[in-house]
C-alpha positions as CSV (number, residue, x, y, z in Angstrom):
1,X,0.0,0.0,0.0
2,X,1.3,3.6,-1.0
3,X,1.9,5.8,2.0
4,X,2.0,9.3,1.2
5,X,3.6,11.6,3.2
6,X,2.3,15.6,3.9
7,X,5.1,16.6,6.4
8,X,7.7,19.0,4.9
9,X,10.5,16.7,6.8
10,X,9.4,13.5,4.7
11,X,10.3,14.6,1.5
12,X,14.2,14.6,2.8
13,X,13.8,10.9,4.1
14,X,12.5,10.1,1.1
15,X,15.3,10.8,-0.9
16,X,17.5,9.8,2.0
17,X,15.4,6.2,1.0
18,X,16.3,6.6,-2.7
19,X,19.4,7.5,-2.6
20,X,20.4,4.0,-0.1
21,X,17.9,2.1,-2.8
22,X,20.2,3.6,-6.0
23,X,23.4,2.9,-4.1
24,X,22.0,-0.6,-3.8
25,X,21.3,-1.6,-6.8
26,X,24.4,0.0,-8.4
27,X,26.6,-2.2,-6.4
28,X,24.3,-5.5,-8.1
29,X,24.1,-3.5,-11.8
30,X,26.8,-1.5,-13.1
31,X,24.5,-0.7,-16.2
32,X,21.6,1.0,-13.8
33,X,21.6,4.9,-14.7
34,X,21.6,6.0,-11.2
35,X,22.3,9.8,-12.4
36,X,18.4,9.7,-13.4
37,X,16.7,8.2,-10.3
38,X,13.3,9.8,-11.1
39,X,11.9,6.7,-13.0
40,X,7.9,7.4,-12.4
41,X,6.4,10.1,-15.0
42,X,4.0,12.5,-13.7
43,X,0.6,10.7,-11.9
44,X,-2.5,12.3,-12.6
45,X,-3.2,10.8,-9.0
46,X,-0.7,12.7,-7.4
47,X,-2.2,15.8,-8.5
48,X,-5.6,15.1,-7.6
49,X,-5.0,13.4,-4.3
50,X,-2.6,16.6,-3.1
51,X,-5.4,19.1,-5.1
52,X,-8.4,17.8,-3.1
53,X,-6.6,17.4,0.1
54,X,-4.9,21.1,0.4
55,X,-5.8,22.8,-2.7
56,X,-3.7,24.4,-4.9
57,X,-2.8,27.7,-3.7
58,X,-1.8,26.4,-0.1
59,X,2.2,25.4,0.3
60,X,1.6,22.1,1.3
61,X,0.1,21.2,-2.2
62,X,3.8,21.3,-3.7
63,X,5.5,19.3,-0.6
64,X,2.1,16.5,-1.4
65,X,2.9,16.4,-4.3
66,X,6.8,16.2,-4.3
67,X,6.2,13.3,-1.6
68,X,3.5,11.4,-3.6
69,X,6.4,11.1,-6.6
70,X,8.7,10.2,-4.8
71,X,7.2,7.8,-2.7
72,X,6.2,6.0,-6.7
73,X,9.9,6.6,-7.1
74,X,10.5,4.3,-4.3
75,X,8.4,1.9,-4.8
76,X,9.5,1.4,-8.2
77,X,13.2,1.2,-7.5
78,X,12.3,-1.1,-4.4
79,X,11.1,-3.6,-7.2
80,X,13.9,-3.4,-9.7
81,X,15.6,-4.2,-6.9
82,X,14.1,-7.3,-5.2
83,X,13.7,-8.2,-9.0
84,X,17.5,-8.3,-10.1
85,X,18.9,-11.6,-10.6
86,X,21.8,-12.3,-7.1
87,X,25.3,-12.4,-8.4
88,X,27.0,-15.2,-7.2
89,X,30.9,-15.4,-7.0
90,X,32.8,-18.1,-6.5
């Protein structure tokens, strides 16, 4: 289930969380762009979940929103990850 954060302090753990997922999976795939770690296009979702809940003109509509992507963001590199095949050396 998608948690989304509307605290101003989430949106640094969240990329706190992405960043430790990226370093991850470049140690397991030295072929993962990590310089582009926003994999998840715009959500219409996003929008309209943050629009109804603060509106648009309040400040917290941007941080919402920032959050919501970012917590798609880490989801999605969470499952790249778990899916990548172990490396086994012998």
């Amino acid at each position: 289930m998608l948690h989304l954060h509307n605290n101003p302090t989430d949106l640094g753990d969240c990329v706190t969380m992405m960043c430790d997922i990226l370093e991850d999976i470049q140690n397991l795939d030295n072929e993962f762009d990590g310089n582009n770690p926003c994999m998840v296009t715009a959500k219409e979702g996003c929008l309209y979940r943050c629009k109804n809940q603060f509106g648009e003109d309040n400040p917290m509509y941007a941080v919402c929103v920032a959050n919501c992507y970012m917590d798609l963001n880490i989801i999605y590199l969470n499952n790249y990850l778990e899916n990548l095949p172990i490396l086994v050396i012998d």
